[in-house]
C-alpha positions in Angstrom: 29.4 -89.8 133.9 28.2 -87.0 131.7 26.8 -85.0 134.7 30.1 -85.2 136.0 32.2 -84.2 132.8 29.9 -81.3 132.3 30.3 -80.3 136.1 34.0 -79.9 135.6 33.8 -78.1 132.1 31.2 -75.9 133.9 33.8 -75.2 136.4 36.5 -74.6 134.5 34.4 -72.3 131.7 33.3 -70.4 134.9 37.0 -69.7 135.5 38.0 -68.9 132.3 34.8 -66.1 132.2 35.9 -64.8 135.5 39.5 -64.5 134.6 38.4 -62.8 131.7 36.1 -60.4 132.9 38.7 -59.4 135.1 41.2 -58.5 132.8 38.4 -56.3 130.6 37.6 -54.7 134.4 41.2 -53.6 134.2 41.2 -52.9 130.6 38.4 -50.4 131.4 40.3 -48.7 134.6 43.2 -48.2 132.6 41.0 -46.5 129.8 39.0 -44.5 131.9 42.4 -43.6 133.6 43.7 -42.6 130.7 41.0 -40.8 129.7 41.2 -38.8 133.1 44.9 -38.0 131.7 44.2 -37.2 128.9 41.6 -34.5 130.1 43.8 -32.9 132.3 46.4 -32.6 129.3 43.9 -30.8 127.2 43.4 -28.5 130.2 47.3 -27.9 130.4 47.6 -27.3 126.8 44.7 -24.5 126.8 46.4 -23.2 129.9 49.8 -22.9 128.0 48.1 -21.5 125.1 46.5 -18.8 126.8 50.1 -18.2 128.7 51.6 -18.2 125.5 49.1 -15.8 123.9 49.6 -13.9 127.1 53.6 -13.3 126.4 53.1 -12.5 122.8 50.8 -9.7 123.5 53.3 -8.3 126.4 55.9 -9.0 123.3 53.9 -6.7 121.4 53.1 -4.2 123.5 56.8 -3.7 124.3 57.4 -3.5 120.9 54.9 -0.8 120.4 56.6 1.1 123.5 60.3 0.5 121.5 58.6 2.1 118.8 57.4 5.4 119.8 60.4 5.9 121.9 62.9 5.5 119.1 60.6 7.7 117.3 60.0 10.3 119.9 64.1 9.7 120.1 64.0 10.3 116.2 61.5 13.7 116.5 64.0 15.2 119.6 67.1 14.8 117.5 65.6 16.3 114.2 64.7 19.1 117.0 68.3 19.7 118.0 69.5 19.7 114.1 67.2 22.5 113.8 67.8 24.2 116.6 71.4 24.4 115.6 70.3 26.1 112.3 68.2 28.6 114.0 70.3 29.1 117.4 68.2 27.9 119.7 69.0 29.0 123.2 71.3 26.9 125.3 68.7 26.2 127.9 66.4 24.4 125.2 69.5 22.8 124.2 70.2 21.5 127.5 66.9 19.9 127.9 66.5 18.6 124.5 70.0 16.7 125.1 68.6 15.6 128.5 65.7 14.0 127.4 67.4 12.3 124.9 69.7 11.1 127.2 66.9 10.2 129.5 64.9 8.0 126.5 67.9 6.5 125.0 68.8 5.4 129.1 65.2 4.0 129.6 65.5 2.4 126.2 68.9 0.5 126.6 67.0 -0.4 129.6 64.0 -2.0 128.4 66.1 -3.7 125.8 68.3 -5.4 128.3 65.3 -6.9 130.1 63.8 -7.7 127.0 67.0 -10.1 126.3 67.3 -11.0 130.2 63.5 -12.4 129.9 64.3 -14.1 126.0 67.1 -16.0 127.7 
């Protein structure tokens, strides 16, 4: 009788370790899964860093750009003031005025697709 009640606790410990190791063999899929997911995440995030990092120094740079053309705006204008105490010729005139108008054209440009690209 004791073979037999040890036979069928055998049994059903065998079962219970079976069961059990198969729900740590999925325990361990889903953590190596997630581990896997969480990799590529990491990945992501350095690529939307570097993205990021990317913008800000095309940011920058048209900032930079904004810069010396309001100054080289600045310089032309100062130019024409001047020229209109010491009676520049027309011509000069005429081209100063031009360029202006040229800079102040690619500069209202620049600045709409600066706030196209914000948006």
């Amino acid at each position: 009788m004791d073979n037999s009640i040890l036979k069928v606790n055998d049994s059903g410990l065998k079962s219970e370790l079976e069961k059990m190791f198969s729900k740590v063999k999925i325990l361990v899929d889903k953590f190596n899964i997630s581990k896997d997911e969480n990799k590529l995440l990491k990945e992501k995030v350095k690529e939307l860093e570097h993205s990021l990092s990317e913008a800000e120094i095309k940011v920058s740079n048209r900032n930079s750009e904004l810069l010396v053309k309001d100054k080289e705006i600045t310089d032309l204008k100062n130019k024409i003031l001047e020229e209109r105490k010491n009676k520049v010729s027309g011509e000069d005139k005429a081209q100063l005025k031009s360029r202006i108008r040229e800079l102040m054209v690619r500069l209202d440009t620049h600045l709409e697709q600066k706030t196209n690209n914000n948006f």
